[in-house]
Every structure is written in structure tokens, then in C-alpha cells.
MARTILUM-671577 format. One record per residue (C-alpha): residue number from 1; x, y, z. Coordinates in Angstrom, 2 decimals, decimal comma, always signed. Layout:
REC; dovo; c1; c2; c3
REC; NUM; X; Y; Z
...
***
This chain:
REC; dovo; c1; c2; c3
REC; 1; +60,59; +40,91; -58,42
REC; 2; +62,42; +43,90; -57,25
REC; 3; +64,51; +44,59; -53,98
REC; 4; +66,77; +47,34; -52,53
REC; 5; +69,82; +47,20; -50,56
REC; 6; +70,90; +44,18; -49,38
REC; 7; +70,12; +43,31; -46,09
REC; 8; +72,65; +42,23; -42,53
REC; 9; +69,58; +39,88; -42,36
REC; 10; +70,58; +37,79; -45,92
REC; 11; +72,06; +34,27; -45,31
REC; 12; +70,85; +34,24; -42,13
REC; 13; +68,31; +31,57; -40,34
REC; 14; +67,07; +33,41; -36,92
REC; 15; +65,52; +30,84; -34,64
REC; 16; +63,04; +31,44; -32,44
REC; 17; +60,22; +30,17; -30,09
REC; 18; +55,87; +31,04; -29,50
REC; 19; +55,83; +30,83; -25,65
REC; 20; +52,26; +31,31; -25,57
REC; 21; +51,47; +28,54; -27,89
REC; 22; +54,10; +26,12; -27,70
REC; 23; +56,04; +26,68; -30,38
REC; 24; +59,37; +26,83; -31,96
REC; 25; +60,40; +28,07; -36,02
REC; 26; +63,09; +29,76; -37,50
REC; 27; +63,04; +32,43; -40,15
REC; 28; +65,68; +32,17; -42,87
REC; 29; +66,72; +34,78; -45,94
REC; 30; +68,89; +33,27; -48,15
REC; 31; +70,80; +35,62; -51,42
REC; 32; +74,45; +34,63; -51,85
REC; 33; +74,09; +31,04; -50,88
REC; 34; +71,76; +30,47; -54,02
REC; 35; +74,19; +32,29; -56,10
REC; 36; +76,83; +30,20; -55,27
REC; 37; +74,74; +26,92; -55,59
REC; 38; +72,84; +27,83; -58,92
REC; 39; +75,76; +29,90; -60,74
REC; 40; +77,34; +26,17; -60,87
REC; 41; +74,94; +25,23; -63,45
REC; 42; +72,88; +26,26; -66,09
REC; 43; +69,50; +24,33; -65,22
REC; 44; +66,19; +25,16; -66,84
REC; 45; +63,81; +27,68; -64,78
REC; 46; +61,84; +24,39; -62,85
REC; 47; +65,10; +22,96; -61,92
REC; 48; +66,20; +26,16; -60,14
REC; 49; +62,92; +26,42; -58,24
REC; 50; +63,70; +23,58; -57,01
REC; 51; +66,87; +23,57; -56,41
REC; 52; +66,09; +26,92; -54,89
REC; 53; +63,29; +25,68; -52,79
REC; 54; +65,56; +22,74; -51,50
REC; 55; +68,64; +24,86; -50,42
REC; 56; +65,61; +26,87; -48,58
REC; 57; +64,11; +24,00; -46,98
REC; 58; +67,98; +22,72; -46,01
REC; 59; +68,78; +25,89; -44,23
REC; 60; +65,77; +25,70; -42,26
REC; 61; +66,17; +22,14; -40,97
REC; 62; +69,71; +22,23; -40,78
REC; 63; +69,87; +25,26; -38,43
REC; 64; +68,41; +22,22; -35,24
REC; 65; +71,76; +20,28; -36,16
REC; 66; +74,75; +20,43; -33,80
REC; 67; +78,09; +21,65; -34,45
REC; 68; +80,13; +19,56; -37,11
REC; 69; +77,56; +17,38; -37,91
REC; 70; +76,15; +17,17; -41,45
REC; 71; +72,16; +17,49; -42,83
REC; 72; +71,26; +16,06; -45,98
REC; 73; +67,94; +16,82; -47,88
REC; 74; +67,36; +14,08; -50,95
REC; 75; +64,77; +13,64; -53,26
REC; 76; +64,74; +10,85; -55,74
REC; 77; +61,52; +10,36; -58,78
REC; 78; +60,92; +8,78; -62,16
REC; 79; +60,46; +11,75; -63,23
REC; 80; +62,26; +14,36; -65,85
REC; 81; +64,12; +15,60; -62,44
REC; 82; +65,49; +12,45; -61,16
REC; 83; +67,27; +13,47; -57,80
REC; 84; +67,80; +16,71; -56,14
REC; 85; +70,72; +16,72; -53,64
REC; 86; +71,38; +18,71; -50,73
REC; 87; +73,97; +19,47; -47,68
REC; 88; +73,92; +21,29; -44,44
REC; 89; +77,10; +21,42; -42,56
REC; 90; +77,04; +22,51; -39,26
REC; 91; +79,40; +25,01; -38,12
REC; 92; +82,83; +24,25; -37,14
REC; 93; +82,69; +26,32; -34,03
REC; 94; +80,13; +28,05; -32,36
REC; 95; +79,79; +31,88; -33,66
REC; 96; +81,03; +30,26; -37,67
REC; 97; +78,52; +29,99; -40,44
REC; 98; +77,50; +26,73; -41,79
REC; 99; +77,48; +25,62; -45,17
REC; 100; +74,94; +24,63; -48,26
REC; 101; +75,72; +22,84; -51,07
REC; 102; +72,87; +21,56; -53,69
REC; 103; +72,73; +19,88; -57,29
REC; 104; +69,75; +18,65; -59,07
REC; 105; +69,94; +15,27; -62,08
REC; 106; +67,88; +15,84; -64,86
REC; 107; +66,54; +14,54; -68,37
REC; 108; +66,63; +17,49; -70,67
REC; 109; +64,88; +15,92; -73,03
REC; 110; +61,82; +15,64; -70,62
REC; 111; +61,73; +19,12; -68,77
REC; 112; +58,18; +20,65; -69,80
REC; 113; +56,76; +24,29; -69,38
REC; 114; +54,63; +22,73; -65,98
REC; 115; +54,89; +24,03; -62,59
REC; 116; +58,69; +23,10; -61,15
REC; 117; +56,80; +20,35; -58,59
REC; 118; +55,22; +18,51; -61,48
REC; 119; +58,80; +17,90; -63,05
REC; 120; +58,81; +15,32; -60,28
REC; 121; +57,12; +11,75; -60,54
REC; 122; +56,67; +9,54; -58,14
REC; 123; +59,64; +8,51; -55,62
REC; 124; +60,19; +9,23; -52,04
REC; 125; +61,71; +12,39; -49,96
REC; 126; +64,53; +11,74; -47,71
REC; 127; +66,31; +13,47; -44,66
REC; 128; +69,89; +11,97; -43,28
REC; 129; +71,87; +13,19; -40,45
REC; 130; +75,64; +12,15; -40,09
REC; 131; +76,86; +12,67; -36,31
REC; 132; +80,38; +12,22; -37,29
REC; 133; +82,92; +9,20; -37,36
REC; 134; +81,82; +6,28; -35,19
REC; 135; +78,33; +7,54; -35,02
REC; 136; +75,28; +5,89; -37,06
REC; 137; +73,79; +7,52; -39,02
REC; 138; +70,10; +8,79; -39,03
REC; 139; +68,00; +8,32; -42,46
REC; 140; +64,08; +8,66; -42,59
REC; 141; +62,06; +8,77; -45,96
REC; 142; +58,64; +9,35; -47,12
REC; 143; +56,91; +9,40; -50,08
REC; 144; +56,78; +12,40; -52,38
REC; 145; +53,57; +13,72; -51,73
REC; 146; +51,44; +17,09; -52,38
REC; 147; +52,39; +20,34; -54,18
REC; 148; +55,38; +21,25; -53,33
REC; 149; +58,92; +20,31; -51,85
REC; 150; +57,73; +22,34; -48,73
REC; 151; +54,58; +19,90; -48,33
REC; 152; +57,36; +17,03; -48,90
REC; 153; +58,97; +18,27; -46,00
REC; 154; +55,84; +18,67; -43,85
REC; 155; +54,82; +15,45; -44,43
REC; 156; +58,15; +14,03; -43,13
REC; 157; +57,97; +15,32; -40,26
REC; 158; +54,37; +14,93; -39,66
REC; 159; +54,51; +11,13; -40,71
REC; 160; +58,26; +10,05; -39,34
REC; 161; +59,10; +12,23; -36,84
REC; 162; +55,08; +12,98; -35,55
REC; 163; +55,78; +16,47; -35,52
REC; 164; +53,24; +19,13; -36,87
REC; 165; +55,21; +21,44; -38,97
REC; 166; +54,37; +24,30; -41,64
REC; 167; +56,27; +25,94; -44,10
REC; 168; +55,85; +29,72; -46,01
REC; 169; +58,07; +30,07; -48,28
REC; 170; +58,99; +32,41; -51,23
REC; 171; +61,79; +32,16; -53,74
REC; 172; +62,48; +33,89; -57,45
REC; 173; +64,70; +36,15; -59,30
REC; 174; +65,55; +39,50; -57,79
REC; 175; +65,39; +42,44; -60,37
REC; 176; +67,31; +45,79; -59,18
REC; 177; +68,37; +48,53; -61,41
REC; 178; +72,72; +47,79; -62,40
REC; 179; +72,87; +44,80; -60,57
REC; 180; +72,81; +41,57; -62,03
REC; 181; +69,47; +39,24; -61,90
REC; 182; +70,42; +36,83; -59,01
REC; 183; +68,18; +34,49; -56,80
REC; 184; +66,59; +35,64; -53,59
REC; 185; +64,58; +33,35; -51,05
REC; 186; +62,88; +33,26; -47,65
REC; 187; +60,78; +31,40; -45,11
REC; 188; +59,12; +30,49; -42,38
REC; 189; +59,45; +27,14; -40,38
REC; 190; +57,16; +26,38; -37,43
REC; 191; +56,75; +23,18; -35,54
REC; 192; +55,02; +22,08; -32,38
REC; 193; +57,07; +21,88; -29,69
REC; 194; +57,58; +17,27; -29,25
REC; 195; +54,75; +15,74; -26,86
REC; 196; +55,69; +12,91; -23,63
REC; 197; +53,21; +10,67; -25,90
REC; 198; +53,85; +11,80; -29,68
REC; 199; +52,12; +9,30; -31,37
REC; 200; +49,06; +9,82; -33,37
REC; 201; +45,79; +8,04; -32,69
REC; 202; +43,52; +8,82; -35,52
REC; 203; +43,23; +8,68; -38,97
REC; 204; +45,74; +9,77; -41,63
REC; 205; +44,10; +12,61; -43,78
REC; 206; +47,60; +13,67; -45,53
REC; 207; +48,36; +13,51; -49,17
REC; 208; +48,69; +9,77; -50,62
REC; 209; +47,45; +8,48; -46,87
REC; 210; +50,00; +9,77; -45,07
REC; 211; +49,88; +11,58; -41,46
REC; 212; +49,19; +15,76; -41,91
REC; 213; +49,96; +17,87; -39,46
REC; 214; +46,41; +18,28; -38,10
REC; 215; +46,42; +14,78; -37,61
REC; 216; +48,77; +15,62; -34,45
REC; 217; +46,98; +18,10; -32,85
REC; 218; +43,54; +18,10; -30,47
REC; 219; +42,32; +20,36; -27,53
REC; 220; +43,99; +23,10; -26,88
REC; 221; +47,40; +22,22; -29,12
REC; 222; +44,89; +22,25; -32,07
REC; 223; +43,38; +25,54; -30,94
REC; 224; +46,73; +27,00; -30,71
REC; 225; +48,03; +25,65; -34,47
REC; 226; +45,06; +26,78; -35,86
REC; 227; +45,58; +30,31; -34,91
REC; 228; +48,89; +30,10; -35,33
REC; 229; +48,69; +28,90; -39,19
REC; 230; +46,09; +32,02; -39,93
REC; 231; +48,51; +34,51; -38,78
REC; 232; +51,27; +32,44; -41,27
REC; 233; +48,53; +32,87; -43,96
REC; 234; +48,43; +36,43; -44,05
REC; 235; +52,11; +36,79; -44,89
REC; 236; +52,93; +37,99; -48,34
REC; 237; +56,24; +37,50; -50,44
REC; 238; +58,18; +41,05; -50,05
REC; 239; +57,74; +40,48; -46,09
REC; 240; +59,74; +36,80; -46,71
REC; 241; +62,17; +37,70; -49,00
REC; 242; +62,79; +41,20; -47,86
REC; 243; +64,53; +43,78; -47,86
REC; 244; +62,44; +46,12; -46,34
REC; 245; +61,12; +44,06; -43,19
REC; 246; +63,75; +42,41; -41,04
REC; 247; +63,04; +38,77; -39,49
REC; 248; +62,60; +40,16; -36,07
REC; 249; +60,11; +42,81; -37,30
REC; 250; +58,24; +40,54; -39,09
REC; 251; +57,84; +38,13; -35,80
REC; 252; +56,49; +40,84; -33,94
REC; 253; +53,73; +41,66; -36,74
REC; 254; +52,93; +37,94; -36,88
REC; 255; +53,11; +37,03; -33,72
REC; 256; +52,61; +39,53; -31,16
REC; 257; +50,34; +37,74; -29,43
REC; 258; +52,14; +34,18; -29,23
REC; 259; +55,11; +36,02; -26,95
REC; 260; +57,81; +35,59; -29,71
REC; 261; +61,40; +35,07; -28,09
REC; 262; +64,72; +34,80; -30,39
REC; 263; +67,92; +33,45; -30,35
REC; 264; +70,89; +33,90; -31,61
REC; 265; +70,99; +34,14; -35,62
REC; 266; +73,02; +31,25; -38,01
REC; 267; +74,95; +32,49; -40,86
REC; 268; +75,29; +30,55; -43,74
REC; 269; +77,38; +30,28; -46,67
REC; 270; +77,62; +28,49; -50,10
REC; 271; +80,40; +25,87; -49,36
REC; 272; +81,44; +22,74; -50,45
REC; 273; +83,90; +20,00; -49,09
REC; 274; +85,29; +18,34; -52,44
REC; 275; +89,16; +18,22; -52,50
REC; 276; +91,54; +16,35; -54,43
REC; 277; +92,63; +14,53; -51,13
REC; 278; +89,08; +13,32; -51,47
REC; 279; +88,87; +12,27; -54,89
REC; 280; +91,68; +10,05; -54,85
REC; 281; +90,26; +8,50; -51,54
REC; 282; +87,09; +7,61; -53,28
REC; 283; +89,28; +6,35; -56,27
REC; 284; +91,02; +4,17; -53,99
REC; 285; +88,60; +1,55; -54,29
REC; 286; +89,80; +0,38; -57,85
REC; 287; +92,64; -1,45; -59,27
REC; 288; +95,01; -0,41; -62,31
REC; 289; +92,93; -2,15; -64,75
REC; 290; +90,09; -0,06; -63,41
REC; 291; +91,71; +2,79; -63,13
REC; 292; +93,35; +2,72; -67,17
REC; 293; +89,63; +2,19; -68,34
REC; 294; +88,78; +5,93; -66,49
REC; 295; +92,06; +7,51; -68,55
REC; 296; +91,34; +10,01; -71,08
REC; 297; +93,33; +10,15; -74,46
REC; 298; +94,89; +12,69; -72,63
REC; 299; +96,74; +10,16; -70,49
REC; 300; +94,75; +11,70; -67,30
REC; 301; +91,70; +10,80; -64,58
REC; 302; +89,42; +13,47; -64,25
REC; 303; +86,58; +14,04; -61,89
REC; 304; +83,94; +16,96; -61,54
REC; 305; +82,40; +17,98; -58,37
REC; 306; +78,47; +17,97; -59,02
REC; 307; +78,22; +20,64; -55,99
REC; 308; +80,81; +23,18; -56,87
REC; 309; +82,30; +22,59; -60,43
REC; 310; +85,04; +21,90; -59,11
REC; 311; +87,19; +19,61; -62,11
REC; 312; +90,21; +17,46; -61,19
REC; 313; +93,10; +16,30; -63,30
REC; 314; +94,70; +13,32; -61,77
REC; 315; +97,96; +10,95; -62,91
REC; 316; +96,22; +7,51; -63,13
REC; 317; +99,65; +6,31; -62,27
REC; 318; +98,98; +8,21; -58,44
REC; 319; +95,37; +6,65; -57,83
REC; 320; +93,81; +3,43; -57,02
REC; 321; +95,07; +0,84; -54,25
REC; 322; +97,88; -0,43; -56,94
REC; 323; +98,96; +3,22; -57,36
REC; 324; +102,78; +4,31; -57,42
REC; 325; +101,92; +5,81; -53,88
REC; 326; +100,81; +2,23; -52,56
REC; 327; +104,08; +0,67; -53,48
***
């Protein structure tokens, strides 16, 4: 695919609501963010679709977070991609960008020319929110289910939370004329605004028996997703992904009708929170004898960030609770 000048719009999720039919979604570009996760690593094609379509689904969520808190996106399978990891931290301050941070854990040896969702087997799809210290945290999971990540998502939220939610979503590699090939992605969230009773009377329809989204919905709510979805259906890839149709353009041609009203845009960035400070905390756990078993023949602990890259060189002599530091 092929794009033009980069957009005020990329790395950007613009939330916004459907007064008319009860709704609330946010629109998200992402181009920088997935070159900072993905240049990390030199996965196979599937793996960076997903990967891709992860860090996608992430920003979306994660925009509903509050400030400082932290989103995680997880998916774990027997299959040749094992887990796919994700983060969403919430700004520091109101008016700062938040941060993404994804990896993916893979068997080489099994990756296969199919369609990046059918490198997955079976396992389950998982979303955890961390408040902050003293808080518990929130984890719900559900089983991997349908075609795609975006349909994991969906039925997460349609099954745990009893929210009817849709995603559209478009990712690949952007293609311009002297710049390098790079990854480009957008989408569009939309969820039903939460009922006083939420909970779903009827049968489960979903993939693998779970709750779908139209499972939630009856009267006039279903009236209004329906119509809703078909506008959603006519979109096309350029008008996700951009450059030449801004978010709040492309509300207005989808849903000009449903009294679209938006608030103020996110800004996100490709960050990570590994430090060395951190490292030696997590190292902390072990004793000397533990700790001389982790030296290299180079006399030295090491550690690599899975996010960032980041690699660490450590004196085992400073690390561990029997460390030189301790005494």
C-alpha cells in the first residue's frame, strides 16, 4: 500500500460518542508506534500482523484507562505463536501521550505461509488493568475464538464485560517513493453505551459458544447497532489508515446521521519502562548461588528487555539479596 504525507492525525486515538444511537468508539491511526515496537525484532510477516493488530487493538482499549494506570492485552496458544504481549500506559499527566509496548514468543520452526490468525491454536485472550500500588488488580479472559485478534477482543467484551462492541481495522506495510517501507495501521472501535440491567438473557450464538455482540441487543438498541454496523461496513482501508481522510472527516461521512460528538484526541508513543534499577529489583529474588549459575564466561549477568531491546550488563557481585549492596 501507498500513502502521502504523514498526517497530525498519526499516533493519535480520537474518542468520540453516537448521541443518536447510544454510542461511544474511538478512532485510532497508529505509524511511529509500530515502528518502534516491530523495528525491535525481526519476526516473520504473520507475527507482525499480529503484533501489529495487537498494538492496534491496545491503543484502542487503552485510550478508556485513567491517568497512570497501566492496560495489558495478552494472548497465550499451543500454537507456533505462543504468547503475544502488550502494554498501555496511561499518561502521566493530562495533555502527555501514553505509551505502547508489544512482543510476540514464537516457534520458528512452526510458522507456516497461513493467514497470521491461524498461527494461533487454541488458548485464551486476556485483558488486565493495574490501578497502581495498593490497588487490585483487574484480569478477565476468554477463549481465543473466531478470525481474528479483533473478534478476540469482541468477544471479551461481549462475553465478560456484556458489552456489544465492533472492531474495523486495517494494518500493512506503507510503500512511498524514498522513504523506507514502515508499518501503518488504523481503526475503528464502537461499543454500546453499559445498560442499568447488562446481563444477557438469551442464547449464546458467538464463536465456540460464547456471547456475540447481538446477543446484547433487542428493540430499539438492536435497531440502532444494526444500522450502525452497516455504515462500519462500508468503510474501506485508505479511509482507516489514511492519509488523505482525517478521523473527524471520516466520522462525519459515517455517521452523519448518529450526531457524532468528539473529544479531545490521545497521543501515543512507542515507550517502554525497563531500567536497570528494575532489573536488579527483579534479580533480587535470588541468592549468590543463584545468581553465579546466571554469570557468563564473561564474569557478567545480562538481561534483555523483550519490549525494547534493551540489553543489560550487570556485576553479579551487585545483584541478588546477598549482593555487596545488601551487606
Amino acid at each position: 500500500m501507498s500513502f502521502g504525507t504523514k498526517l497530525a492525525w498519526d499516533d493519535t486515538v480520537l474518542p468520540f460518542q453516537l448521541d443518536r444511537s447510544d454510542m461511544r468508539g474511538r478512532v485510532a491511526r497508529l505509524d511511529g508506534v509500530l515502528s518502534g515496537v516491530l523495528k525491535q525484532h525481526n519476526y516473520p510477516a504473520p507475527v507482525e500482523a499480529l503484533v501489529a493488530e495487537m498494538a492496534l487493538l491496545t491503543a484502542l482499549i487503552g485510550q478508556t484507562i485513567k491517568l497512570r494506570w497501566k492496560l495489558s492485552l495478552q494472548v497465550q496458544t499451543n500454537g507456533p505463536v505462543r504468547m503475544i504481549a502488550t502494554d498501555y500506559y496511561g499518561p502521566e499527566e493530562e495533555g502527555q501521550p501514553a505509551r505502547i509496548r508489544a512482543y510476540a514468543s514464537f516457534d520458528a520452526d512452526r510458522i507456516t505461509e497461513a493467514a497470521p490468525f491461524d498461527q494461533l491454536g487454541q488458548g485464551y485472550f486476556a485483558i488486565l488493568i493495574d490501578q497502581g500500588e495498593g490497588m487490585q488488580p483487574y484480569q478477565g479472559i476468554t477463549p481465543v475464538a473466531g478470525t481474528s485478534l479483533s473478534d478476540c477482543a469482541a468477544a471479551y467484551f461481549a462475553q465478560s464485560e456484556q458489552l456489544p462492541t465492533t472492531f474495523a481495522l486495517a494494518y500493512g506495510r506503507s510503500t512511498e517513493p524514498g522513504v523506507p517501507e514502515h508499518w501503518r495501521a488504523g481503526g475503528i472501535m464502537l461499543q454500546h453505551m453499559p445498560k442499568a440491567s447488562p446481563f444477557a438473557s438469551g442464547e449464546a450464538t458467538g464463536d465456540a459458544g460464547l456471547l456475540a455482540a447481538e446477543d446484547l441487543v433487542e428493540g430499539d438498541e438492536k435497531e440502532n447497532w444494526n444500522r450502525v454496523n452497516a455504515h462500519v461496513a462500508t468503510l474501506e482501508e485508505l479511509e482507516l489508515i489514511g492519509p488523505s481522510v482525517p478521523p473527524t472527516d471520516l466520522l462525519v461521512r459515517l455517521f452523519h446521521e448518529e450526531q457524532p460528538r468528539v473529544y479531545d484526541s490521545q497521543t501515543i508513543r512507542f515507550g517502554c519502562t525497563c531500567s536497570e534499577d528494575r532489573v536488579r529489583q527483579s534479580l533480587s529474588i535470588y541468592s549468590a548461588r543463584d545468581i553465579e549459575k546466571m554469570t557468563t564466561d564473561e564474569g557478567l549477568v545480562t538481561a534483555d528487555c523483550q519490549f525494547c531491546g534493551a540489553h543489560y550488563e550487570l556485576d553479579p557481585a551487585s545483584v541478588g539479596f546477598e549482593s555487596d549492596d545488601k551487606a
